[in-house]
GUVOZA-241533 format. One line per field, with one value per atom (N, C-alpha, C, O, CB): residue number from 0; x, y, z; chain. Coordinates in pm, whole numbers, plus 50000, padded with zeros to 5 digits. Glycine has a CB too. Layout:
<recs>
resi <- [NUM / ...]
u <- [X / ...]
v <- [Y / ...]
w <- [Z / ...]
chain <- [A / ...]
</recs>
This chain:
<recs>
resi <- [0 / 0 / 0 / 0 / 0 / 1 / 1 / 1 / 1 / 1 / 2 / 2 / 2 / 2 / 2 / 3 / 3 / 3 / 3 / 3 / 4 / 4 / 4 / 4 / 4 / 5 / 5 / 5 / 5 / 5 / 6 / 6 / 6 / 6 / 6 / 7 / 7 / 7 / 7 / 7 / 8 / 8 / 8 / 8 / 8 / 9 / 9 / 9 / 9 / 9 / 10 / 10 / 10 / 10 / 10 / 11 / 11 / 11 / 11 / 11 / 12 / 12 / 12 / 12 / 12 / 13 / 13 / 13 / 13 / 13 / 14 / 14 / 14 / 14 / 14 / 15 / 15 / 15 / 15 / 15 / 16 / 16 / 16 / 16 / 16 / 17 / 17 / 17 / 17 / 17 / 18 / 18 / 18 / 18 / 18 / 19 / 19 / 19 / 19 / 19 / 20 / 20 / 20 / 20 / 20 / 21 / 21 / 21 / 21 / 21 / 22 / 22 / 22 / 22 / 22 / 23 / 23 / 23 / 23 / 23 / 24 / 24 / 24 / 24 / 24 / 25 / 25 / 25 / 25 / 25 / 26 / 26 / 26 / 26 / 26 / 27 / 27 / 27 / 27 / 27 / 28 / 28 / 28 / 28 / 28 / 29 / 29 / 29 / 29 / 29 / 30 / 30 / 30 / 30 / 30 / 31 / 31 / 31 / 31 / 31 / 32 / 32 / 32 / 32 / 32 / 33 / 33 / 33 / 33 / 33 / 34 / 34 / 34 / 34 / 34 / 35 / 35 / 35 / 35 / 35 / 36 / 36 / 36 / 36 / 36 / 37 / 37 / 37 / 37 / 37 / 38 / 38 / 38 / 38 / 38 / 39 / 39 / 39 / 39 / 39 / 40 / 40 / 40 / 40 / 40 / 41 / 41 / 41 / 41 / 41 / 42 / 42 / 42 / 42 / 42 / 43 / 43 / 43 / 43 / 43 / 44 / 44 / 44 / 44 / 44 / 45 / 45 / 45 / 45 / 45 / 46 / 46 / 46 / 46 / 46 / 47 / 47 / 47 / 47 / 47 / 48 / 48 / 48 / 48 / 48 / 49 / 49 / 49 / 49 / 49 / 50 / 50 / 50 / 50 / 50 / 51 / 51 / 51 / 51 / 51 / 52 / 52 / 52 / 52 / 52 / 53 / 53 / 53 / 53 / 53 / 54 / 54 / 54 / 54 / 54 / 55 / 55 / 55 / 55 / 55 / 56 / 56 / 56 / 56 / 56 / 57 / 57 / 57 / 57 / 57 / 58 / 58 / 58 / 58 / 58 / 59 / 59 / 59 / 59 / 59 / 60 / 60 / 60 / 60 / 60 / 61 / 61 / 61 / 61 / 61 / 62 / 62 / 62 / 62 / 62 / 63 / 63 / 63 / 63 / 63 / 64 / 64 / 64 / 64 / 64 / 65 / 65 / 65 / 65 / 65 / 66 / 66 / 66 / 66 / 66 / 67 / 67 / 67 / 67 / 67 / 68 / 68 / 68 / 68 / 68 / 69 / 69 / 69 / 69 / 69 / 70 / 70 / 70 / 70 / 70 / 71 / 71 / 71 / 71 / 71 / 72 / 72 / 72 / 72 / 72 / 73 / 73 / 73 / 73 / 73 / 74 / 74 / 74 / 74 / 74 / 75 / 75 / 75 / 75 / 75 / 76 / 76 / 76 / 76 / 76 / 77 / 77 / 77 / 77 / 77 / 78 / 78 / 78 / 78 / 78 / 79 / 79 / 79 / 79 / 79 / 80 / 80 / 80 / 80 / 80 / 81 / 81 / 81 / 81 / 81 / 82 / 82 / 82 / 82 / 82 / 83 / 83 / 83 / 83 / 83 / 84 / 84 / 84 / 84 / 84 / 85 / 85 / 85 / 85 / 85 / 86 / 86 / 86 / 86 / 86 / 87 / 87 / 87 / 87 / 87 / 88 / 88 / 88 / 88 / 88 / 89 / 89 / 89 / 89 / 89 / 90 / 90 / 90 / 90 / 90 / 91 / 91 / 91 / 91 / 91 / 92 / 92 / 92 / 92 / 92 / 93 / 93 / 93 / 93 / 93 / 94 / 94 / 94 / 94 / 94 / 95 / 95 / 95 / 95 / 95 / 96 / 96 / 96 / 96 / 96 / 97 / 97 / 97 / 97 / 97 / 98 / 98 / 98 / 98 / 98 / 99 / 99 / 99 / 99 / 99 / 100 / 100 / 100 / 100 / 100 / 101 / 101 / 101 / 101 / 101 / 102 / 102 / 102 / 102 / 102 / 103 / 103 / 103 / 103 / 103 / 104 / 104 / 104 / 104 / 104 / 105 / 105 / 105 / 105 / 105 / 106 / 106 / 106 / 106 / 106 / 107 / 107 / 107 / 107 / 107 / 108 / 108 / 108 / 108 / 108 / 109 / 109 / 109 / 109 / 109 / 110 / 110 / 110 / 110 / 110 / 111 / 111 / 111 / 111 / 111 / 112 / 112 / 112 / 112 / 112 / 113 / 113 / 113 / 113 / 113 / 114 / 114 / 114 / 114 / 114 / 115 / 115 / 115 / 115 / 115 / 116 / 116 / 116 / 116 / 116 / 117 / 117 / 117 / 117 / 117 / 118 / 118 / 118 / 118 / 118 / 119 / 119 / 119 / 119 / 119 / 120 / 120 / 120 / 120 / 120 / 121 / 121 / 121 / 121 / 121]
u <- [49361 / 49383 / 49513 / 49561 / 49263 / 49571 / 49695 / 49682 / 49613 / 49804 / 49723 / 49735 / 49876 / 49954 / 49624 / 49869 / 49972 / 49926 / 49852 / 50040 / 49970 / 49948 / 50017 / 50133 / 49951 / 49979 / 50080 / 50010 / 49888 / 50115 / 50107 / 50074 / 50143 / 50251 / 50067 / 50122 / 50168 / 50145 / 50044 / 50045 / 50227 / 50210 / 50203 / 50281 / 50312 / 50119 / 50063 / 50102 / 50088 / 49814 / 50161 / 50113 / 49978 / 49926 / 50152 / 49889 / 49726 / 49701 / 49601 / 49624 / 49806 / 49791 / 49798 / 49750 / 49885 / 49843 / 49915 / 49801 / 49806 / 50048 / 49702 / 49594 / 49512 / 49470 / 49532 / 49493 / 49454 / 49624 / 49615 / 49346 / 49702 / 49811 / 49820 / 49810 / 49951 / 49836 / 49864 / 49724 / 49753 / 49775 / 49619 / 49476 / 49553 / 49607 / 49309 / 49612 / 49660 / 49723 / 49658 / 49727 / 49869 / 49961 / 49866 / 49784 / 50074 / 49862 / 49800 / 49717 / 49722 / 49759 / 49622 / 49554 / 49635 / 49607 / 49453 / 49746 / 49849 / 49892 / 49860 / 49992 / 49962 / 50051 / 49955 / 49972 / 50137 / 49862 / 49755 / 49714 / 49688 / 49622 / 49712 / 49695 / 49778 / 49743 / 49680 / 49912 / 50040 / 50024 / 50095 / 50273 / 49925 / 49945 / 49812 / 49798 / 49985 / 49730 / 49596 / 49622 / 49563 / 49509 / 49748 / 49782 / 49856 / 49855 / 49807 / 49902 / 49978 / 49904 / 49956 / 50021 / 49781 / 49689 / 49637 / 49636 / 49792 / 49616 / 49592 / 49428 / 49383 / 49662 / 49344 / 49220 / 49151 / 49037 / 49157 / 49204 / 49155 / 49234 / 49303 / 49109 / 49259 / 49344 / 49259 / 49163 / 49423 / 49269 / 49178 / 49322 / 49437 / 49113 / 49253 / 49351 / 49212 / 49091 / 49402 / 49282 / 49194 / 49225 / 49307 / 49157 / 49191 / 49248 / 49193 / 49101 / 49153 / 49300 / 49295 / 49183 / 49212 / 49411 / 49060 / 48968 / 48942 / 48893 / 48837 / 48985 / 48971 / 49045 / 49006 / 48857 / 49178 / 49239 / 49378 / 49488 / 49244 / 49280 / 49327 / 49492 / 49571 / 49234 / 49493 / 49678 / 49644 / 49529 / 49801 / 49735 / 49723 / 49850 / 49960 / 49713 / 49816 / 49950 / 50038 / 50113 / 49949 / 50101 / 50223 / 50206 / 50298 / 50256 / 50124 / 50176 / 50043 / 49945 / 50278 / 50036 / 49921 / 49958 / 50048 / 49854 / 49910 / 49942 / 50015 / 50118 / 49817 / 49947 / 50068 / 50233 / 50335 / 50002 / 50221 / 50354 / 50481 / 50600 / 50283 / 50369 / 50429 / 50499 / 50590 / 50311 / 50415 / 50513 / 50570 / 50641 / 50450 / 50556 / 50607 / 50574 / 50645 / 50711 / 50378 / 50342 / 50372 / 50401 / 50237 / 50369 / 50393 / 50275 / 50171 / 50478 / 50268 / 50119 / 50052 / 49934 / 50097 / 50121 / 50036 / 50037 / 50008 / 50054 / 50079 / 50029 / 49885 / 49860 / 50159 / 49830 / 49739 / 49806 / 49891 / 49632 / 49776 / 49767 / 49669 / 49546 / 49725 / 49796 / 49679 / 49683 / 49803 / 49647 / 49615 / 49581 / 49542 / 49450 / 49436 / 49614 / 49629 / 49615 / 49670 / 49827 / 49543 / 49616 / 49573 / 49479 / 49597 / 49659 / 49621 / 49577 / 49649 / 49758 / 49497 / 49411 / 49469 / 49467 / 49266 / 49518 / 49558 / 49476 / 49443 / 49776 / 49460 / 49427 / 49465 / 49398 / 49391 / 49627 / 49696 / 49860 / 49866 / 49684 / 49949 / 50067 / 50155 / 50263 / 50108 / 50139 / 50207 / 50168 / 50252 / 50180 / 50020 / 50055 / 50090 / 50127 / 49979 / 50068 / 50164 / 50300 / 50356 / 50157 / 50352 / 50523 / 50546 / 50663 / 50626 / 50473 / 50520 / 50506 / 50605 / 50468 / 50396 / 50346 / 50490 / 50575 / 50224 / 50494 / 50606 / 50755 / 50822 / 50592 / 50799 / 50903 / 50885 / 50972 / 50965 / 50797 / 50784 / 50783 / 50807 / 50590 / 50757 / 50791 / 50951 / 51011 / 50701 / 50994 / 51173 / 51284 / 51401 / 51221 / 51202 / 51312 / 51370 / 51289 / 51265 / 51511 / 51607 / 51541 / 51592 / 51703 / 51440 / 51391 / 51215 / 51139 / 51390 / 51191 / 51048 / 51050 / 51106 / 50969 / 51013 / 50988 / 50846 / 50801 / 51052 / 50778 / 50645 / 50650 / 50701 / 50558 / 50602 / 50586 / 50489 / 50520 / 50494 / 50422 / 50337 / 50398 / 50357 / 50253 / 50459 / 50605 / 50726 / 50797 / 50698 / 50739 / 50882 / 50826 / 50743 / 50940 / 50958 / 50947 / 50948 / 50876 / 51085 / 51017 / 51017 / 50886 / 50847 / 51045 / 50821 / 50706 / 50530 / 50438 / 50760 / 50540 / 50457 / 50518 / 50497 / 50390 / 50587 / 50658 / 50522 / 50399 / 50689 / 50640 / 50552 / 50524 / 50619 / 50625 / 50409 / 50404 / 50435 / 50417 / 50349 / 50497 / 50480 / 50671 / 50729 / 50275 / 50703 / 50824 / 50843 / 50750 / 50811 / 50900 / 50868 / 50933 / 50903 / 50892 / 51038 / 51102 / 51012 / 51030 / 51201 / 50919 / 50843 / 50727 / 50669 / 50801 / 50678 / 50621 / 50660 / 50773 / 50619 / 50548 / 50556 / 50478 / 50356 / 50536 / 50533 / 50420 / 50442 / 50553 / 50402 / 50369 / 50409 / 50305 / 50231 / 50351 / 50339 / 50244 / 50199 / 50278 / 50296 / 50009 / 49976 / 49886 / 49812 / 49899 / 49897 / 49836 / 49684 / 49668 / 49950 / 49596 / 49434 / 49439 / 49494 / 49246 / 49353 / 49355 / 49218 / 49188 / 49442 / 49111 / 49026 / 48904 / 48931 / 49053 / 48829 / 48749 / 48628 / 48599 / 48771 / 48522 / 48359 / 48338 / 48413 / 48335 / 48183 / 48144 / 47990 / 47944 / 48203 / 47922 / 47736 / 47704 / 47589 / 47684]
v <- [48354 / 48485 / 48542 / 48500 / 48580 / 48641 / 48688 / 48836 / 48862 / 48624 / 48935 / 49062 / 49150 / 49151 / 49120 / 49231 / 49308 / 49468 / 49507 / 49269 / 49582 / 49674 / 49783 / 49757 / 49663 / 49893 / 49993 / 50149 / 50161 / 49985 / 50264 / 50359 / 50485 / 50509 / 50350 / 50539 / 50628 / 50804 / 50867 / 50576 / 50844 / 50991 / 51038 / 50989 / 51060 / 51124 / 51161 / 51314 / 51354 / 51115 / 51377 / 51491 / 51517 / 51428 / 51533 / 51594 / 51576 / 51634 / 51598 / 51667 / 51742 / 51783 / 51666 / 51689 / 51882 / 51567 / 51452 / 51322 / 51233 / 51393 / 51358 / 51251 / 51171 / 51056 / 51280 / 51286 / 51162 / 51101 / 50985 / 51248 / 51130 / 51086 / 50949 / 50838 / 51200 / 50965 / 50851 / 50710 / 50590 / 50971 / 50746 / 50648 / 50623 / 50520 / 50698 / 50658 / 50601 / 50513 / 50413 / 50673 / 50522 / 50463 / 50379 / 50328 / 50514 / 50355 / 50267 / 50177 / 50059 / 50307 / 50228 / 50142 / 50020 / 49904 / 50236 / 50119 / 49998 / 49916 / 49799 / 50054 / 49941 / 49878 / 49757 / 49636 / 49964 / 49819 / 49724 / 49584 / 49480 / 49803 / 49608 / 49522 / 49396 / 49280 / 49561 / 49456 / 49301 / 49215 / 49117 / 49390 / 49271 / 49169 / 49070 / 48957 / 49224 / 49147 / 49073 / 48946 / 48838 / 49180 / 49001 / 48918 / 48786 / 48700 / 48967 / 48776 / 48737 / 48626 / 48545 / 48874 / 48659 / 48586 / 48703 / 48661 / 48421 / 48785 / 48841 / 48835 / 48781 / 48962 / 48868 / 48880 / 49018 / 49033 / 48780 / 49109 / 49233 / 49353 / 49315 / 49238 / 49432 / 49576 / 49677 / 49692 / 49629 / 49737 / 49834 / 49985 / 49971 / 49732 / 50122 / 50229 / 50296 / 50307 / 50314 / 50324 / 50428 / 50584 / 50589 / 50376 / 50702 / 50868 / 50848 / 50775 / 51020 / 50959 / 50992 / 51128 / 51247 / 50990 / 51077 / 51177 / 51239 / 51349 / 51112 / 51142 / 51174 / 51114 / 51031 / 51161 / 51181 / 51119 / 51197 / 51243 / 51054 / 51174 / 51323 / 51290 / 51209 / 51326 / 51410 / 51391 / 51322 / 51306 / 51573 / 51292 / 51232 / 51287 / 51314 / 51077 / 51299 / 51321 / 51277 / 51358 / 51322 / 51132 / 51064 / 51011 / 51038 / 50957 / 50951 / 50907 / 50894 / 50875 / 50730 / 50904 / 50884 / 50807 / 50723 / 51035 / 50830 / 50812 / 50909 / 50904 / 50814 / 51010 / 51117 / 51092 / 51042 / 51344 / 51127 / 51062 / 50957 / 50958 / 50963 / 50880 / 50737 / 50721 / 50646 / 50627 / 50829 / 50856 / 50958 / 50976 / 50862 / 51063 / 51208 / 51284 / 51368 / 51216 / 51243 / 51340 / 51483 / 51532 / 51329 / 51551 / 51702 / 51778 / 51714 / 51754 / 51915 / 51955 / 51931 / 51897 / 52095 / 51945 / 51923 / 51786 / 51775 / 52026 / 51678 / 51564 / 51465 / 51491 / 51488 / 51396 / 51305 / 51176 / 51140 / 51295 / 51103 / 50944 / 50869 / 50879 / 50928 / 50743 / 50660 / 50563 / 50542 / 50638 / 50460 / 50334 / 50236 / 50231 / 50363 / 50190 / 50081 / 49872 / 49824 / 50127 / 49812 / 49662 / 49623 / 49671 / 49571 / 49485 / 49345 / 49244 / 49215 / 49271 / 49192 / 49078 / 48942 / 48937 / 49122 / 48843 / 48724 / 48632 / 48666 / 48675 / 48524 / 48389 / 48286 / 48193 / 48342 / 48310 / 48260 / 48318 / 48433 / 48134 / 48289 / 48367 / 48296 / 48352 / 48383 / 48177 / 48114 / 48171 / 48179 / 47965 / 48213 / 48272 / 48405 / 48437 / 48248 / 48515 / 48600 / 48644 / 48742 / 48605 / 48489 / 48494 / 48415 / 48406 / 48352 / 48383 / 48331 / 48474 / 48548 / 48197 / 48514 / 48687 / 48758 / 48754 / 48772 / 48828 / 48850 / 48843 / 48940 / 48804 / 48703 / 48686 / 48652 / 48601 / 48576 / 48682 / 48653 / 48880 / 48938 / 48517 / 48916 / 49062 / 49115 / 49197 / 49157 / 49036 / 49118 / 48985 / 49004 / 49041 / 48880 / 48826 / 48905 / 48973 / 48722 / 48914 / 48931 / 48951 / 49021 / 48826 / 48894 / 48863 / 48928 / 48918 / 48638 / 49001 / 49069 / 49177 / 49266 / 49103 / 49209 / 49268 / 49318 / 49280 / 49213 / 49437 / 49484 / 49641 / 49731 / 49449 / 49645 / 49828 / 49879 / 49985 / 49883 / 49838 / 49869 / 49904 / 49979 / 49758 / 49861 / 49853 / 49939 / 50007 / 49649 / 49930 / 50025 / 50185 / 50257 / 49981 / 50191 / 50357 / 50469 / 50568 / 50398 / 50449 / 50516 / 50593 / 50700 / 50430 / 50482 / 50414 / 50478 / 50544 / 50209 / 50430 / 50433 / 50483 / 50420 / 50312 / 50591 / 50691 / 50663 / 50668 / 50909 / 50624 / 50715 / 50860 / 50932 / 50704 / 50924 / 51007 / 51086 / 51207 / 51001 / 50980 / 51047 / 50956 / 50886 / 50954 / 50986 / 50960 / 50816 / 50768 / 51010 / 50744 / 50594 / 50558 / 50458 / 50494 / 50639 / 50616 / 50609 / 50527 / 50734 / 50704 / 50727 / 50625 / 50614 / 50863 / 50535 / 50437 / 50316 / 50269 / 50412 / 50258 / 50197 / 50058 / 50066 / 50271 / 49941 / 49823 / 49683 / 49671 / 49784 / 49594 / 49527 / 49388 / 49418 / 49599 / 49254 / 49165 / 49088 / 49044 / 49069 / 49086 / 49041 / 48915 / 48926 / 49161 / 48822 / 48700 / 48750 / 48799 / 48652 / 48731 / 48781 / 48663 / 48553 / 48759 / 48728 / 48670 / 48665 / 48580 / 48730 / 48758 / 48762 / 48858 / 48968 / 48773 / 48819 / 48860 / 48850 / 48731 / 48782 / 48929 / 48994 / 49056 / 49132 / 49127 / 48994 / 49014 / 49013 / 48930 / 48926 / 49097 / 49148 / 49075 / 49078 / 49290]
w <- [50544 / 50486 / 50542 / 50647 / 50515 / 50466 / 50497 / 50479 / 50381 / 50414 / 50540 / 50501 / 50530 / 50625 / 50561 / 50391 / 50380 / 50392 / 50302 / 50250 / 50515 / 50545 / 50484 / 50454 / 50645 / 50459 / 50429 / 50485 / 50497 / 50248 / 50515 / 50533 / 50471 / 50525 / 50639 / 50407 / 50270 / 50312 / 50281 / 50110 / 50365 / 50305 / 50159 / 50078 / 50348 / 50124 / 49924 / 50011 / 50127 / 49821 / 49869 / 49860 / 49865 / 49798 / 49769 / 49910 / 49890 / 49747 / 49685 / 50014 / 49681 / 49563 / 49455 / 49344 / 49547 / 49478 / 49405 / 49368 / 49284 / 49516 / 49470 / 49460 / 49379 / 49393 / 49498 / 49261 / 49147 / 49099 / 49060 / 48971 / 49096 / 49024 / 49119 / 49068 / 49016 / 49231 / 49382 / 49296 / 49301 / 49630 / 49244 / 49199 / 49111 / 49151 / 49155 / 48981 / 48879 / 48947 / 48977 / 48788 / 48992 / 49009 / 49062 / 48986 / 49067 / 49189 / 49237 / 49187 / 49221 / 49302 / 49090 / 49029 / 48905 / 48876 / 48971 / 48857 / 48780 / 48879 / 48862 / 48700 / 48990 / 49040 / 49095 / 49079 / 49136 / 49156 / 49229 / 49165 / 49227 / 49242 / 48992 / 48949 / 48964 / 48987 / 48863 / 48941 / 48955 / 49131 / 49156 / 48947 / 49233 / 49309 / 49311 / 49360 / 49439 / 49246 / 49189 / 49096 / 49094 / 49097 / 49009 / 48960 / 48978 / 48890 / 48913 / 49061 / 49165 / 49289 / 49366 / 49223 / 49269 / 49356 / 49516 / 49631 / 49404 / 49492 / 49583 / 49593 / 49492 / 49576 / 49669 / 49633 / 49657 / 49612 / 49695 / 49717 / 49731 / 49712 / 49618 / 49841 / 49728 / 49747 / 49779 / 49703 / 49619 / 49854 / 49936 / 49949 / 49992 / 50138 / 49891 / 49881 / 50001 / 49983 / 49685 / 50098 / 50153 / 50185 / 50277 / 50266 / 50144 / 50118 / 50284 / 50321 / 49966 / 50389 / 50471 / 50505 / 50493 / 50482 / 50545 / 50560 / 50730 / 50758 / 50494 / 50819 / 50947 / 51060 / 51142 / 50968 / 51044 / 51070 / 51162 / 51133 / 50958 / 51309 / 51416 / 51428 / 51380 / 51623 / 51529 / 51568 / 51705 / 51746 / 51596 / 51754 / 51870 / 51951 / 51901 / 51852 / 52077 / 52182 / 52206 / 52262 / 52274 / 52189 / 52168 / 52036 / 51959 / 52273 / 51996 / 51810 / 51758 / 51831 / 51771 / 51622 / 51543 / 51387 / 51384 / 51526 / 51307 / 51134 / 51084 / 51017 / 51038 / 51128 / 51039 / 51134 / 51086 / 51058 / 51229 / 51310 / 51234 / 51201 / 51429 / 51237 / 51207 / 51066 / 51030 / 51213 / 50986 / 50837 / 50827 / 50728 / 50708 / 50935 / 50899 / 50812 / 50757 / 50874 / 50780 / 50704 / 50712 / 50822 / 50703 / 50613 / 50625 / 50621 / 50613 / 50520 / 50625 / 50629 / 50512 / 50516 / 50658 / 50388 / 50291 / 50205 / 50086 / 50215 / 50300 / 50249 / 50327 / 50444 / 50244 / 50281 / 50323 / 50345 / 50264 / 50231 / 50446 / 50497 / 50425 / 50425 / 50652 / 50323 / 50293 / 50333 / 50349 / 50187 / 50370 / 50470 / 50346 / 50265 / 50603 / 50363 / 50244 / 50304 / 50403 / 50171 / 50220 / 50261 / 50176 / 50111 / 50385 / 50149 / 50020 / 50092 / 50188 / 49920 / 50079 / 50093 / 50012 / 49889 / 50037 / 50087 / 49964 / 50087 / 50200 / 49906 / 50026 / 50094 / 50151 / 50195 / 50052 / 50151 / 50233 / 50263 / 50219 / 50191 / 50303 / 50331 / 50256 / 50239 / 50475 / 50200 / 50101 / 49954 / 49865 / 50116 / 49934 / 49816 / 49776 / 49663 / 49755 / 49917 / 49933 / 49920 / 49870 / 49992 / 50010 / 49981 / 49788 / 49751 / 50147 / 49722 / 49646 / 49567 / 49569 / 49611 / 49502 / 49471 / 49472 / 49384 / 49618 / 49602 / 49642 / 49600 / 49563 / 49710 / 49611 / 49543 / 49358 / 49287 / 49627 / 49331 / 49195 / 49146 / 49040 / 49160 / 49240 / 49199 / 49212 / 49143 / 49294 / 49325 / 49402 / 49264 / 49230 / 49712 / 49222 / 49120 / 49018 / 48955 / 49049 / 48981 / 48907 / 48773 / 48686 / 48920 / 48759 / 48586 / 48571 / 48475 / 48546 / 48720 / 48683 / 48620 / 48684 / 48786 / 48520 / 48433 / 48359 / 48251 / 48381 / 48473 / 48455 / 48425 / 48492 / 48584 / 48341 / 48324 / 48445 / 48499 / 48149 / 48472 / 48580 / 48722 / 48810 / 48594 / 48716 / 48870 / 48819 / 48893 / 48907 / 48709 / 48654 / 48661 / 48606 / 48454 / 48799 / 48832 / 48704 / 48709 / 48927 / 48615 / 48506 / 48488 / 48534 / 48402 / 48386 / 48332 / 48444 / 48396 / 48354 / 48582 / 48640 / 48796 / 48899 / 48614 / 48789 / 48916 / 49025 / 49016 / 48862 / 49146 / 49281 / 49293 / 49263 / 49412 / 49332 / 49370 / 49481 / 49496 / 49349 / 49576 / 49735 / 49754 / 49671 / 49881 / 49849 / 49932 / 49925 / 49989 / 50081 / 49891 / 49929 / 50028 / 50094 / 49834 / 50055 / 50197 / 50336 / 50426 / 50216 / 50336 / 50438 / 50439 / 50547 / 50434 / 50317 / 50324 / 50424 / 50419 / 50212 / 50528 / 50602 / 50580 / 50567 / 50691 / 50574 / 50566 / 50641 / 50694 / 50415 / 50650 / 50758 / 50634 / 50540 / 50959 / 50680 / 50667 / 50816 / 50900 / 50560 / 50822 / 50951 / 50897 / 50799 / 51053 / 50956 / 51037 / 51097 / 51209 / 51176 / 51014 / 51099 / 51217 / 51209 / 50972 / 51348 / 51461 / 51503 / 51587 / 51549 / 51450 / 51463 / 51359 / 51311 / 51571 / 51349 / 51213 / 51236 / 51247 / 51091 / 51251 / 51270 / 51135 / 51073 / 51406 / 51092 / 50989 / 51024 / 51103 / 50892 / 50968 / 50935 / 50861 / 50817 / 50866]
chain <- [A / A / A / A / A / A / A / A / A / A / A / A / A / A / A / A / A / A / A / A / A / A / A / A / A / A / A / A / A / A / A / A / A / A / A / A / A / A / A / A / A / A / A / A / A / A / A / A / A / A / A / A / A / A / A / A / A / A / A / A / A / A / A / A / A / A / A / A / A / A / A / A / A / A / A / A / A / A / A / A / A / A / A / A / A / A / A / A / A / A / A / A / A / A / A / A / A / A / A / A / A / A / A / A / A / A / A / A / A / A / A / A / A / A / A / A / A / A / A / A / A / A / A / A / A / A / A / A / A / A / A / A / A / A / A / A / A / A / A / A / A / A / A / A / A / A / A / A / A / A / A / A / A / A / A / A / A / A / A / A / A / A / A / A / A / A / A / A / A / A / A / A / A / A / A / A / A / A / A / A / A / A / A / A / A / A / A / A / A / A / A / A / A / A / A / A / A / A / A / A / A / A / A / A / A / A / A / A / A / A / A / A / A / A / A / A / A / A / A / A / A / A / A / A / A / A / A / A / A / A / A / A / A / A / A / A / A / A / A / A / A / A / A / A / A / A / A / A / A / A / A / A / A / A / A / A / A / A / A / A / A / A / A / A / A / A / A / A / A / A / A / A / A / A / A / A / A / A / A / A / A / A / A / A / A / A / A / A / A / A / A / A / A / A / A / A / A / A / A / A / A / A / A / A / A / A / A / A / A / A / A / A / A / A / A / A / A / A / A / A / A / A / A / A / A / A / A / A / A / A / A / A / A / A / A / A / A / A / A / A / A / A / A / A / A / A / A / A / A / A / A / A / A / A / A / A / A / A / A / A / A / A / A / A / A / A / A / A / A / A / A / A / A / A / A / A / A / A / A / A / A / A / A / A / A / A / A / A / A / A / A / A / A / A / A / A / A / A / A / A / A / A / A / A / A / A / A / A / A / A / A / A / A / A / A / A / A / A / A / A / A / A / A / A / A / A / A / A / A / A / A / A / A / A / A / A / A / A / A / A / A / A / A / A / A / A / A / A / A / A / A / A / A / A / A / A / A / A / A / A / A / A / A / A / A / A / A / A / A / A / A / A / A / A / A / A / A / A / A / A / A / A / A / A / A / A / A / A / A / A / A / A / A / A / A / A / A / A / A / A / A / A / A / A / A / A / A / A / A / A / A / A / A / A / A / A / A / A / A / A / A / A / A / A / A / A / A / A / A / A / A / A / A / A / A / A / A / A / A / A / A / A / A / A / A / A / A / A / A / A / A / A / A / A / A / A / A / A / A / A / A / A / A / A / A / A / A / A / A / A / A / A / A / A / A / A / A / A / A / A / A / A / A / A / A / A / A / A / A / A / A / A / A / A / A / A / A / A / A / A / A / A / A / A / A / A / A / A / A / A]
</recs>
């Protein structure tokens, strides 16, 4: 398994708009071979004394932290996914800012891809 992280300041006013989008966009890495996408709305989610989530994106007061990751099954079909979205010739309405706008800052969007190391399951 492979995972791709993200952490999103939303306007909190913006929130169903942030589900749309997301829900288009979400689709092209499904498509892509991903196997999950998980959007999670920031419900409890303290400050902390040297850094926290909001920190880390520079939420403002009136946005929410969303905690986001993609699930693929391996990091090869990640990187292939991937570069089949950043090619010269992708061409998805679903991804075209126009068409299907962010709602929130994308600058302040943060994401990383991790290597699971360890995994507990019920």
């Amino acid at each position: 398994m492979y995972i791709d992280g993200f952490l999103i300041p939303v306007p909190t006013a913006r929130k169903d708009e942030f589900i749309a989008h997301a829900r288009k966009g979400d689709s092209v890495f499904m498509d892509f071979g991903a196997t999950r996408v998980i959007e999670c709305w920031g419900d409890d989610v303290p400050d902390g004394q040297t850094t926290d989530f909001r920190k880390a994106v520079k939420a403002k007061d009136d946005e929410t932290v969303v905690f986001s990751w993609i699930e693929w099954p391996d990091k090869a079909t990640r990187d292939a996914g991937m570069a089949k979205m950043m090619a010269d010739d992708f061409d998805d309405e679903r991804m075209d800012m126009e068409k299907n706008p962010m709602p929130f800052d994308g600058k302040r969007l943060i994401y990383g891809g991790f290597a699971p190391v360890l995994e507990l399951e019920g």
